[in-house]
C-alpha positions in Angstrom: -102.1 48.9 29.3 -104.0 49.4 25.7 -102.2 52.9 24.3 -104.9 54.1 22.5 -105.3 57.9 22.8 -103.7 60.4 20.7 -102.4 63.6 21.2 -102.3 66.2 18.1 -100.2 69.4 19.2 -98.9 71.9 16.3 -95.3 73.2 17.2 -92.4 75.1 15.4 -90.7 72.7 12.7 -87.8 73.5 14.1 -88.0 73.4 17.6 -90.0 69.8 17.0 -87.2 69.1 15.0 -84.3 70.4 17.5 -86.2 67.8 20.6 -86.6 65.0 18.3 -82.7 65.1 17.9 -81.7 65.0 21.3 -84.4 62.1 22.0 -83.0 60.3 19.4 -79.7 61.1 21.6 -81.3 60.0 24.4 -82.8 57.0 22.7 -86.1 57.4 23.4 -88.6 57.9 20.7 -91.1 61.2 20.7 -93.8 58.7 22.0 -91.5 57.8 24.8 -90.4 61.6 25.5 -93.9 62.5 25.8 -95.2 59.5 27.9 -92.3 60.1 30.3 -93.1 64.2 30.2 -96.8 62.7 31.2 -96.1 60.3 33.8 -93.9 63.3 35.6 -96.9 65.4 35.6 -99.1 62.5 36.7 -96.7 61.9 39.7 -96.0 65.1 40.6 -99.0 67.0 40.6 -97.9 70.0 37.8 -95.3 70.6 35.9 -91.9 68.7 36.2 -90.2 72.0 35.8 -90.1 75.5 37.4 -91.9 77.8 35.0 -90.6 81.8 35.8 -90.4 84.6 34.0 -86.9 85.2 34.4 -85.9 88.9 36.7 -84.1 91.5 35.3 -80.5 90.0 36.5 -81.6 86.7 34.6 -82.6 88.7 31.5 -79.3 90.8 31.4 -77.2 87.8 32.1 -78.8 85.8 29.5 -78.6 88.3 26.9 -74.6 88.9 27.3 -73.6 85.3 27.2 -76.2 84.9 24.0 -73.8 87.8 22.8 -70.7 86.8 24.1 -70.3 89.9 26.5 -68.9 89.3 30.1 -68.0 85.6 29.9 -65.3 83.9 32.3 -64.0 81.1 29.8 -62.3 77.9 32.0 -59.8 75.1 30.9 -61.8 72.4 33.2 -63.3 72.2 36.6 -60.1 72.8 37.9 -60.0 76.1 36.7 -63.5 77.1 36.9 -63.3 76.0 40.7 -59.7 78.2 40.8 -61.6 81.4 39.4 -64.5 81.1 41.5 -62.3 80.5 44.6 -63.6 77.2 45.4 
């Protein structure tokens, strides 16, 4: 198929430069990334992802762990499994 079409987009430096890390990671080049975020939409009709705006528990769980409150640090698996009772 002739690739032709270009996209333009302006983003944050660094959160363009934060994904084009990890799909170097990945090996995939931004080109790639975005043709495979495409093709997902294509095939599925919307977004590839759930998009939410996170409840109240999400929020005040999100914001301890970003500040280190209330965490339950595990060894491995094992442990985590051991902890939660699994």
């Amino acid at each position: 198929m002739n690739k032709s079409s270009t996209i333009r987009a302006r983003i944050e430096p660094e959160l363009k430069d934060n994904a084009e890390h990890i799909f170097r990671k990945l090996g995939l080049t931004t080109t790639q990334a975005l043709t495979l975020f495409y093709k997902q939409v294509e095939l599925r009709k919307g977004l590839p992802f759930d998009v939410a705006i996170p409840n109240e528990t999400t929020r005040r769980t999100l914001a301890d762990t970003d500040s280190g409150r209330n965490l339950v640090l595990c060894e491995d698996a094992g442990d985590m499994f051991e902890k939660l009772g699994i």
